[in-house]
Short mmCIF file of the C-alpha atoms (twelve columns), coordinates in Angstrom:
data_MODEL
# 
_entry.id   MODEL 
# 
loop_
_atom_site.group_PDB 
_atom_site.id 
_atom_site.type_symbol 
_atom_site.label_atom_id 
_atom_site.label_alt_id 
_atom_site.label_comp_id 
_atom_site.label_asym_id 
_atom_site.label_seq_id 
_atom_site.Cartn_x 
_atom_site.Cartn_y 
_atom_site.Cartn_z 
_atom_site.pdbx_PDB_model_num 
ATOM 1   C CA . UNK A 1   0.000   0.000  0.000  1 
ATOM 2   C CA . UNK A 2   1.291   3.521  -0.970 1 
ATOM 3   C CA . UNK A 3   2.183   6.555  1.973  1 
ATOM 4   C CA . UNK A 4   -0.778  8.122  0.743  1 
ATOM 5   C CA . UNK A 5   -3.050  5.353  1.071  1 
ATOM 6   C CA . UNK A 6   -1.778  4.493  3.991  1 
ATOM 7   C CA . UNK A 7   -2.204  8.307  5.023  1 
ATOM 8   C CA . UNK A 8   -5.934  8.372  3.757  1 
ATOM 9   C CA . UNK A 9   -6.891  5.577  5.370  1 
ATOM 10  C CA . UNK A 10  -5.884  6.327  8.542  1 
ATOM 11  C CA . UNK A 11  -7.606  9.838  8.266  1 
ATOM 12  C CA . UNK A 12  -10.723 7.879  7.533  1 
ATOM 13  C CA . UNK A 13  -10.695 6.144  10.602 1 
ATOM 14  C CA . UNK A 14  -9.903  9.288  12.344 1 
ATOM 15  C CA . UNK A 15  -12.662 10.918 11.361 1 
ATOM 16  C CA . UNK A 16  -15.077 8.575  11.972 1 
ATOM 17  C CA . UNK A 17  -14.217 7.115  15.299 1 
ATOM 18  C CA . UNK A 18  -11.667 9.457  16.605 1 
ATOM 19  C CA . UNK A 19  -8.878  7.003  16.840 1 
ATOM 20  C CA . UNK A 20  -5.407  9.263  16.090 1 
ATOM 21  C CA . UNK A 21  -3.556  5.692  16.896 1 
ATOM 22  C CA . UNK A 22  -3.325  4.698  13.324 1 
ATOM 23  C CA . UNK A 23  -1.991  7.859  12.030 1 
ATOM 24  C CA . UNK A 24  0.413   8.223  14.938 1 
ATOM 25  C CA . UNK A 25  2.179   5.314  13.985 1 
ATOM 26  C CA . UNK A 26  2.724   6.701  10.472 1 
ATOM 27  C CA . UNK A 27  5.088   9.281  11.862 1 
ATOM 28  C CA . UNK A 28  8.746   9.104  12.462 1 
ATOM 29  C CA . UNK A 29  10.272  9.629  15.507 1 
ATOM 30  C CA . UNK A 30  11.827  13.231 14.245 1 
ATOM 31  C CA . UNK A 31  8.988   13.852 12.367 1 
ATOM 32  C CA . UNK A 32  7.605   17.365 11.975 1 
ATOM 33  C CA . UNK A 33  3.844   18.414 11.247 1 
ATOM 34  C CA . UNK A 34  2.486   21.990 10.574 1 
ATOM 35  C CA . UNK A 35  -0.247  23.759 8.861  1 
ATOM 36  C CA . UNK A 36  -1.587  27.163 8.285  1 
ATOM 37  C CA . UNK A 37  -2.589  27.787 12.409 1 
ATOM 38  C CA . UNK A 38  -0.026  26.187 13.856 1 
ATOM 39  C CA . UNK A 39  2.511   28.897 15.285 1 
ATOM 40  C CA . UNK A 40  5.572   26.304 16.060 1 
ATOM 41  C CA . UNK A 41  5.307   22.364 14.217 1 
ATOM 42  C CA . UNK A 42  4.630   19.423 16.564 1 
ATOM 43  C CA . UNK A 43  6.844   16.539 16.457 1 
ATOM 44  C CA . UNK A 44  7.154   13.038 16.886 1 
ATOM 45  C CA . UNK A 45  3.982   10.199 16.849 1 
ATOM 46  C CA . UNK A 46  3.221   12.402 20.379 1 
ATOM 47  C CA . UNK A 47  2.863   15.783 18.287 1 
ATOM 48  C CA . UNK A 48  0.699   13.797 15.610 1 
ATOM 49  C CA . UNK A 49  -1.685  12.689 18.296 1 
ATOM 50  C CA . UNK A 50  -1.891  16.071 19.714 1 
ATOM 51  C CA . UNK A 51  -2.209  17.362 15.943 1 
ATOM 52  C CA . UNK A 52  -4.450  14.995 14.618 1 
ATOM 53  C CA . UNK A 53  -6.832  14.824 18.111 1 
ATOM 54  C CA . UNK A 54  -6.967  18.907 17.589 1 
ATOM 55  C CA . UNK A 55  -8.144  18.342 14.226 1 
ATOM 56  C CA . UNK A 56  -11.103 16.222 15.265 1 
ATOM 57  C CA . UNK A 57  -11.975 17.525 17.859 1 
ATOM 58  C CA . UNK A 58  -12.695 20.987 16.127 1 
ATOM 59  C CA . UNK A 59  -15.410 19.561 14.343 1 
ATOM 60  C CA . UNK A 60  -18.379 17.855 15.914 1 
ATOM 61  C CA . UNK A 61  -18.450 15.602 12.152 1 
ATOM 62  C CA . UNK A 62  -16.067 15.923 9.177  1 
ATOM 63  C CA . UNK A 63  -15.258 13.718 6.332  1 
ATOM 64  C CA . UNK A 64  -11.870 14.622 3.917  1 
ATOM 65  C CA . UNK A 65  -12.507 13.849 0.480  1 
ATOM 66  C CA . UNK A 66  -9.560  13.772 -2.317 1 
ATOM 67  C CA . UNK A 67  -9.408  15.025 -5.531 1 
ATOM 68  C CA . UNK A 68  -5.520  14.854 -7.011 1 
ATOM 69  C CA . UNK A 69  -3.174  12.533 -4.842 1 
ATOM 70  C CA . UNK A 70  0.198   12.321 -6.267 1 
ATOM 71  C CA . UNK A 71  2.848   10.286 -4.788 1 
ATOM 72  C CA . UNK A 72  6.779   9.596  -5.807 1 
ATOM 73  C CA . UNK A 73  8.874   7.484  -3.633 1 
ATOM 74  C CA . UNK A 74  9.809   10.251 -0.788 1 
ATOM 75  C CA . UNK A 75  6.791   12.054 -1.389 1 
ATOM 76  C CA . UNK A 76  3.044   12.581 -1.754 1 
ATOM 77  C CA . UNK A 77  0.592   15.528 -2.303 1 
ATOM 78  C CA . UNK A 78  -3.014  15.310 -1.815 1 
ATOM 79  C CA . UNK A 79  -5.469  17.951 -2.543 1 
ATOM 80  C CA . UNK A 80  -8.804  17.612 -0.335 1 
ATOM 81  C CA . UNK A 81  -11.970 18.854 0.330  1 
ATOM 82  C CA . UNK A 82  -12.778 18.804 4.103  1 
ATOM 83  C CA . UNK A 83  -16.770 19.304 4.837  1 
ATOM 84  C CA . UNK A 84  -18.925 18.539 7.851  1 
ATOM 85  C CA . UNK A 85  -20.444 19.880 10.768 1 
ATOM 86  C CA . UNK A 86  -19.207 22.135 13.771 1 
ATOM 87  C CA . UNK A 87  -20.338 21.275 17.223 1 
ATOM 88  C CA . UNK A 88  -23.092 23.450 17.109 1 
ATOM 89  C CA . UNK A 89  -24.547 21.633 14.019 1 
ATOM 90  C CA . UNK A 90  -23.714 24.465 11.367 1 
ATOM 91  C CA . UNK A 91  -22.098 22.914 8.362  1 
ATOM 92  C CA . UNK A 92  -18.725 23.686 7.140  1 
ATOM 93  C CA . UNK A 93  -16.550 23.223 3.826  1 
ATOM 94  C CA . UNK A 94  -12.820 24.045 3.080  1 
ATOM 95  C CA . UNK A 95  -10.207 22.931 0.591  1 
ATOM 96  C CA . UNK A 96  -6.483  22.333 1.089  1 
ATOM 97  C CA . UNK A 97  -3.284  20.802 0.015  1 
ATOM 98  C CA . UNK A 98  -1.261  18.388 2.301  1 
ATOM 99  C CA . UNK A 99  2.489   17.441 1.972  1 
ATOM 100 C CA . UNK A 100 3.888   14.394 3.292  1 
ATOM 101 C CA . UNK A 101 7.557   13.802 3.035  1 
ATOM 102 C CA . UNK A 102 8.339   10.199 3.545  1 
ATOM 103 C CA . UNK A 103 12.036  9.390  2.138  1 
ATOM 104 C CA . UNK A 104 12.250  6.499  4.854  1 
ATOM 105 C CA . UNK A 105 9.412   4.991  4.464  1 
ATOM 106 C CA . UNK A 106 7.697   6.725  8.282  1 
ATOM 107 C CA . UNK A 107 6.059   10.517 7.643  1 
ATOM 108 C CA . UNK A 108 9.254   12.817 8.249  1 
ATOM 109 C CA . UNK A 109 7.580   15.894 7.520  1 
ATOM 110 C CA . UNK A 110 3.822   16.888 7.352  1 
ATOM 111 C CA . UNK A 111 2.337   20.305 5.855  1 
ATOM 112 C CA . UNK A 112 -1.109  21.225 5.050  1 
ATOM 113 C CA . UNK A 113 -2.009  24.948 3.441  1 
ATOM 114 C CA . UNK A 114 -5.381  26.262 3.611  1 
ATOM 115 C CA . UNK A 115 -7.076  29.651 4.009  1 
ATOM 116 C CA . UNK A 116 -7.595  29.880 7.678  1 
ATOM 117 C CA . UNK A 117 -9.863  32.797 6.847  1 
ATOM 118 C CA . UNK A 118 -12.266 30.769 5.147  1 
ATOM 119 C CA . UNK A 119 -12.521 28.572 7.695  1 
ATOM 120 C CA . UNK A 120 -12.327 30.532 10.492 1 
ATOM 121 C CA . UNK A 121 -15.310 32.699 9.718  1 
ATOM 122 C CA . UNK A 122 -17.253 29.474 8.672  1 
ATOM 123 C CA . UNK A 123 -16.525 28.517 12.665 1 
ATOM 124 C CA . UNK A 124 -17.225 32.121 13.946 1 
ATOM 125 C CA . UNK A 125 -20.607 32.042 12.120 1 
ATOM 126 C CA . UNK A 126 -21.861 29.107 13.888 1 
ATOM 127 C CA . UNK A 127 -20.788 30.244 17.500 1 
# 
């Protein structure tokens, strides 16, 4: 199975159940993971739990869907469509892109760029 189906499928189960466990154990020891909110990357399976719990736990439901995944051998990019609903029950919708360096095999290094803006107001409207 490639990184990024290894990646996507452990999302999945994130989202639906809450368990970060699988995706932890994707990550390097040294790993790093960031995105567009984060002021200072996490690291390490621990940061991905922390990084990954955050994630679902800012959403009451969400489900990632993926348009354009391309992977090389250290590598993978996957473009996504996040939509669900907020705690409160208001729906929500964003797009991003995620990189995930893996040149070892284990996630080294995690990115994922989005408009926090567009989100952000999307949560702020449903407060």
């Amino acid at each position: 199975m490639s990184k990024a189906s290894e990646f996507i499928e452990a999302l999945r189960r994130l989202e639906e159940s809450g368990d970060v466990e699988p995706m932890a154990r994707l990550f390097a020891p040294d790993a790093e993971l960031s995105n567009s909110t984060i002021s200072r990357p996490l690291h390490g399976p621990d940061g991905a739990r922390n990084f990954w719990r955050s994630y679902r736990h800012t959403f009451g439901e969400v489900r990632s869907e993926f348009r354009c995944v391309v992977e090389s051998d250290e590598a993978a990019i996957l473009e996504w469509t996040s939509r669900g609903k907020l705690s409160h029950g208001g729906e929500f919708s964003y797009d991003g892109v995620s990189v995930i360096e893996h040149p070892a095999g284990a996630i080294r290094r995690f990115k994922a760029y989005f408009d926090p803006r567009a989100l952000g107001l999307q949560l702020e409207h449903a407060a």
